[in-house]
NULUM-773779 format. One record per atom (N, C-alpha, C): atom name; x, y, z; residue number from 1. Coordinates in steps of 0.2 Angstrom, whole numbers, plus 2048, in hexadecimal, padded with zeros to 3 digits. Each point is the difference from the previous one (the first is absolute). Layout:
BEGIN
  a east north  up   k
 CA    X     Y   Z NUM
...
END
This chain:
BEGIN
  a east north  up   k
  N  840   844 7E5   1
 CA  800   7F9 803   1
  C  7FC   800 806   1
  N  7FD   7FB 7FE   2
 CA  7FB   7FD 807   2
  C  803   7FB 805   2
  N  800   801 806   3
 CA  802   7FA 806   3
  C  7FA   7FE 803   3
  N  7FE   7F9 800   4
 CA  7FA   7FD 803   4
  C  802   7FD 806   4
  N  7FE   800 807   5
 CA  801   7FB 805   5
  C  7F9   7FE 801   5
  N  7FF   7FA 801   6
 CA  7FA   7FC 801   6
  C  7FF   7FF 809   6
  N  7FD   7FF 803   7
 CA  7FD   7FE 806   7
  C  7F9   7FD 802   7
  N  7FF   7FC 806   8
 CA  7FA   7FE 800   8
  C  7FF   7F6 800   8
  N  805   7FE 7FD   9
 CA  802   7FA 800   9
  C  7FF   7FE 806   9
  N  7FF   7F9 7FF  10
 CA  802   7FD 808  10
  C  7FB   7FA 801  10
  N  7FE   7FE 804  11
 CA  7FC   7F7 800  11
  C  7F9   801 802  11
  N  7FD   7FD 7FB  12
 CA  7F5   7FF 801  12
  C  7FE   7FC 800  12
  N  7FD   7FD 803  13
 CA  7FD   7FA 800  13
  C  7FB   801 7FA  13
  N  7FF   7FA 7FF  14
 CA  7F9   800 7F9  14
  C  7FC   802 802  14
  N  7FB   805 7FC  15
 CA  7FA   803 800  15
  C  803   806 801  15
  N  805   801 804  16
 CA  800   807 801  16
  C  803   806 7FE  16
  N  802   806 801  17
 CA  803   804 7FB  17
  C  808   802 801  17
  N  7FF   806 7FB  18
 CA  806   803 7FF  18
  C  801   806 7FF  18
  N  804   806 801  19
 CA  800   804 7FB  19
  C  808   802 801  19
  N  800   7FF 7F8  20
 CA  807   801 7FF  20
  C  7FF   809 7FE  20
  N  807   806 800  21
 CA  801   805 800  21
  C  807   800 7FC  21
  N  7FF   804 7FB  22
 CA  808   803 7FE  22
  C  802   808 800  22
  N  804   802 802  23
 CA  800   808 7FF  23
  C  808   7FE 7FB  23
  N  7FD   807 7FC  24
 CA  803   801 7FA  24
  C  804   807 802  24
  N  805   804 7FF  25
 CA  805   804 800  25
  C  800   805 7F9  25
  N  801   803 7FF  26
 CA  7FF   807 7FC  26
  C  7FA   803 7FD  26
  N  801   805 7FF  27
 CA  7FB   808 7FE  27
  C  7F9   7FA 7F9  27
  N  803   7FE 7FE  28
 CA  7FC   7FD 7F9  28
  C  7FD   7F9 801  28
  N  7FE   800 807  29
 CA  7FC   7F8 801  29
  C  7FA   800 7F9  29
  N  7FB   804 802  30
 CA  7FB   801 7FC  30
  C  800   7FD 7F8  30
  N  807   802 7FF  31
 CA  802   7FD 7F7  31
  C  7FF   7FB 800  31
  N  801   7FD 804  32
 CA  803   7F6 7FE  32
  C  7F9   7FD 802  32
  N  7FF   7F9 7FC  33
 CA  7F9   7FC 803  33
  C  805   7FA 804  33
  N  7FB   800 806  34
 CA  805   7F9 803  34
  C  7FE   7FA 800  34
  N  805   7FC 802  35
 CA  7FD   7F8 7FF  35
  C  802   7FC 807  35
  N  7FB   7FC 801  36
 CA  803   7FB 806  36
  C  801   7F9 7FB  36
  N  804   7FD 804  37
 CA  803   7FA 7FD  37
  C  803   7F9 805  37
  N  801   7FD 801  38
 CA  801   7FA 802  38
  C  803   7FB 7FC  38
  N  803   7FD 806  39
 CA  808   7F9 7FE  39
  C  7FF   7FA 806  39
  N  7FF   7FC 7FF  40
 CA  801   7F9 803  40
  C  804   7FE 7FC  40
  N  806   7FE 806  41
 CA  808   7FB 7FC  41
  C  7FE   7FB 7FC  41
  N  804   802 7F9  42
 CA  801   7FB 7FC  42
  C  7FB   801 7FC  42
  N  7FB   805 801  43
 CA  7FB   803 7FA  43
  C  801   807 7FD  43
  N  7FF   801 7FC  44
 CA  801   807 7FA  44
  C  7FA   805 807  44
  N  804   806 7FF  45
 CA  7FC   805 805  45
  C  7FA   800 7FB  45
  N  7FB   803 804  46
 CA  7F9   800 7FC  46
  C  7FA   807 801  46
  N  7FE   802 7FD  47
 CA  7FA   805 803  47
  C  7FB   7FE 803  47
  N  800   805 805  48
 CA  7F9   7FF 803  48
  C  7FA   805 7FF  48
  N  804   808 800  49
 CA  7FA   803 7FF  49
  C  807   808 7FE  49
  N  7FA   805 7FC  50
 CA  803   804 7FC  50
  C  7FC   807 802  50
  N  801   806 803  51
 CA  7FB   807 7FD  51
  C  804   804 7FB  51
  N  7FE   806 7FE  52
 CA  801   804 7FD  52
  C  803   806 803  52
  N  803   803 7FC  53
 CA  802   807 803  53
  C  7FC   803 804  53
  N  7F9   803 7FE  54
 CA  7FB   802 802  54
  C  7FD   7FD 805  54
  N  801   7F9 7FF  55
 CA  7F9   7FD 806  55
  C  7FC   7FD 7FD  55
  N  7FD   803 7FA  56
 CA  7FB   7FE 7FE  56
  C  7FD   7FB 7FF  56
  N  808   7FC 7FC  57
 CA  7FD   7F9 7FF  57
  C  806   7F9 801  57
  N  7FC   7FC 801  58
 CA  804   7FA 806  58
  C  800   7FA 7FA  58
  N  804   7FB 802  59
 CA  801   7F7 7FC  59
  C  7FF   7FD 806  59
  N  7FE   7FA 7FF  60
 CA  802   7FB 806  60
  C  802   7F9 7F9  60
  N  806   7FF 806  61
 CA  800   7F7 7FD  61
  C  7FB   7FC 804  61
  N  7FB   7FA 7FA  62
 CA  7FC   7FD 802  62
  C  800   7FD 807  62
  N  805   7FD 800  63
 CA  802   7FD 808  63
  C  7FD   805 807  63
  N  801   807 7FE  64
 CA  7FF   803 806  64
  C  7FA   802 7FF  64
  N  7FC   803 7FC  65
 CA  7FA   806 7FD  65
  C  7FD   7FD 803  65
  N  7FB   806 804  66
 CA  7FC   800 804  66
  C  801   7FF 80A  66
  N  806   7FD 800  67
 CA  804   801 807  67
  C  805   806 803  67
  N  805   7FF 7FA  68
 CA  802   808 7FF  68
  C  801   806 7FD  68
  N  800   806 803  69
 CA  800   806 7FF  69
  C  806   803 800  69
  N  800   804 7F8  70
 CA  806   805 800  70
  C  800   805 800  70
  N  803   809 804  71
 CA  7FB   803 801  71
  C  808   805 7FF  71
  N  800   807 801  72
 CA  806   806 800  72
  C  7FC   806 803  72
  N  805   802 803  73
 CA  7FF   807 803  73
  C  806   806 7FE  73
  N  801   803 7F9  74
 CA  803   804 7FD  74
  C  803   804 805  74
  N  7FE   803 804  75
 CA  802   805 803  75
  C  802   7FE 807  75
  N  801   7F8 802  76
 CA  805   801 802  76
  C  806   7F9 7FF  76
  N  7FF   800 7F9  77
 CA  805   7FA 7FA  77
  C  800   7FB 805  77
  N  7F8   7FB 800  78
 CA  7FF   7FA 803  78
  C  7FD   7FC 7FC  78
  N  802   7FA 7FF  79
 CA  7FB   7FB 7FD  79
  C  7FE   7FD 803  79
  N  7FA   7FB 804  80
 CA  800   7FB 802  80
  C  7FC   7FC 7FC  80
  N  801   7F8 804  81
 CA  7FA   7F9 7FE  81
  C  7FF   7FD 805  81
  N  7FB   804 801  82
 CA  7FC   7FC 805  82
  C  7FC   7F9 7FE  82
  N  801   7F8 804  83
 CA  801   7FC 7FE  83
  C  7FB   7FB 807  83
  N  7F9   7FE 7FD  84
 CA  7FD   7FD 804  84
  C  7FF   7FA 7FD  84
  N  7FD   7F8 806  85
 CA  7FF   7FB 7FE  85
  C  807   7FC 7FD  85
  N  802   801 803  86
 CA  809   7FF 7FE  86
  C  801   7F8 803  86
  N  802   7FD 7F9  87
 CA  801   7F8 800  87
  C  808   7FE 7FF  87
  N  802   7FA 801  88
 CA  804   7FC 801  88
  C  805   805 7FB  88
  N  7FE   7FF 7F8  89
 CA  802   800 7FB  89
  C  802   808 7FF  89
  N  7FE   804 804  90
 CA  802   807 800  90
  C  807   803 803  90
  N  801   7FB 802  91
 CA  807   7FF 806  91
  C  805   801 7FB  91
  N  803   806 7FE  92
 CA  805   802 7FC  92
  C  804   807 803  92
  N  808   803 7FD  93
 CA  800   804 7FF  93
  C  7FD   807 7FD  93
  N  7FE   804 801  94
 CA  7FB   806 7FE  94
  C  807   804 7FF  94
  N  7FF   804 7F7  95
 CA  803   806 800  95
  C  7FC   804 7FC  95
  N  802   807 800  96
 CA  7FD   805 800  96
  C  804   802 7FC  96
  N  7FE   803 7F8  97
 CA  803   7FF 7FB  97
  C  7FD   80B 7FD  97
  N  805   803 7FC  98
 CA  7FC   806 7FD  98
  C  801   7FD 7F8  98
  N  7FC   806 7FB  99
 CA  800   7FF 7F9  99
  C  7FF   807 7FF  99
  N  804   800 7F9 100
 CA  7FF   807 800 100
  C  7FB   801 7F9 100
  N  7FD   804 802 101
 CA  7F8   800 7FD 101
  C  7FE   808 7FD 101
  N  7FF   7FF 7FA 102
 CA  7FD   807 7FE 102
  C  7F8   7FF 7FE 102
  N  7FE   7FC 801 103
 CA  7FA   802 7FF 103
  C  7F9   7FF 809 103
  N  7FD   803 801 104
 CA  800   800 807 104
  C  7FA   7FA 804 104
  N  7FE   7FD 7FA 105
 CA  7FC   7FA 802 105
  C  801   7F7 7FE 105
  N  809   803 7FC 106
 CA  801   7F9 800 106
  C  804   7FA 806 106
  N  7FF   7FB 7FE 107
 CA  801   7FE 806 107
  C  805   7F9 7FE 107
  N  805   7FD 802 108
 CA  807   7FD 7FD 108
  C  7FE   7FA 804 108
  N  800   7F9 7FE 109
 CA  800   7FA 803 109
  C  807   7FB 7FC 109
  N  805   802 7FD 110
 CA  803   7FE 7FA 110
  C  808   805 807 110
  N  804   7F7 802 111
 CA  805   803 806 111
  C  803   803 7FA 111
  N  803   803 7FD 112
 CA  804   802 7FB 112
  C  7FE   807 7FF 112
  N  7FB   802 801 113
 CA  7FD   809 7FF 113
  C  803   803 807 113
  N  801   7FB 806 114
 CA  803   804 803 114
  C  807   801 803 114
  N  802   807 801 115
 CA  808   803 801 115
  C  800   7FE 806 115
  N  7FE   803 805 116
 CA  801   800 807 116
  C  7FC   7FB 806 116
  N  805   7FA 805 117
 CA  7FF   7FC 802 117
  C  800   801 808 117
  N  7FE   800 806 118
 CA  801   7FD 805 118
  C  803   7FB 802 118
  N  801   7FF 806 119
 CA  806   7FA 804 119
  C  7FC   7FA 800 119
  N  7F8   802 802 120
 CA  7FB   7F9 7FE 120
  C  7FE   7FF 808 120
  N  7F9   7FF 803 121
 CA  800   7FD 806 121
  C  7FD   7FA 801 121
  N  802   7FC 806 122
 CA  7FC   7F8 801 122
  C  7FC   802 801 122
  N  7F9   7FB 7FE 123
 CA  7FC   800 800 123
  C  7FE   7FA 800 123
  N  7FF   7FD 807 124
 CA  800   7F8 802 124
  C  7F9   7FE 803 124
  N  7FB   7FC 7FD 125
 CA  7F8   7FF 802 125
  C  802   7F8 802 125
  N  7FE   7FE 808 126
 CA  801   7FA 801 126
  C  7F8   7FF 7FF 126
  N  7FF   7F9 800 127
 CA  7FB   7FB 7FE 127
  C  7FA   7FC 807 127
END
C-alpha cells in the first residue's frame, strides 16, 4: 500500500509558477507510475500530466503541455509538477495519484488505472 500527501499549493498570480510535490510512503515507490490530477467544483477530476515508473516517459493533457513538468526522484519516493505560466483556468484542486505498473515506460492518463489517491492541494491562480 501507498500513502501520497501532496504539498506546494497555494495562491499565483498569472504568469506565474508553481511546484507542487508529493512524497509517497513505502519501500516500492519505484513500481507504480504516478499521475497528477485535478478537480474544479462541479467538474469530473481530470488529468493533467502522467510519468512512468522509471522516469522515462511523460503525458501531458493538452491544456498544460509545454508549461508543465512532471518529473520523480525514486530514491527519495517524490513526484513533483512543476507548473509555469499559470492561468485563471488552472485554479483547481491538484491530487497526486499512484498506478500500479508492470511494465516500466508505461504511463496511465485513464483516473481508473489508478489505486492510490492523495488528500489533493489548492491550487489558486488570481487573474
Amino acid at each position: 500500500q501507498v500513502q501520497l500527501v501532496e504539498s506546494g499549493g497555494g495562491l499565483a498570480q498569472a504568469g506565474g509558477s508553481l511546484r507542487l510535490s508529493c512524497a509517497a510512503s513505502g519501500r516500492t515507490f519505484g513500481t507504480y507510475a504516478m499521475g497528477w490530477f485535478r478537480q474544479v467544483p462541479g467538474k469530473e477530476r481530470e488529468f493533467v500530466a502522467g510519468i512512468s515508473r522509471s522516469g522515462g516517459s511523460t503525458s501531458y493533457a493538452d491544456s498544460v503541455k509545454g508549461r508543465f513538468t512532471i518529473s520523480r526522484d525514486n530514491a527519495k519516493n517524490m513526484v513533483y509538477l512543476q507548473m509555469n505560466s499559470l492561468n485563471a483556468e488552472d485554479t483547481a484542486v491538484y491530487y497526486c495519484a499512484a498506478a500500479v505498473s508492470n511494465y516500466g515506460f508505461s504511463v496511465y492518463s485513464r483516473e481508473a488505472s489508478y489505486t492510490y489517491w492523495g488528500q489533493g492541494t489548492q491550487v489558486t491562480v488570481s487573474s
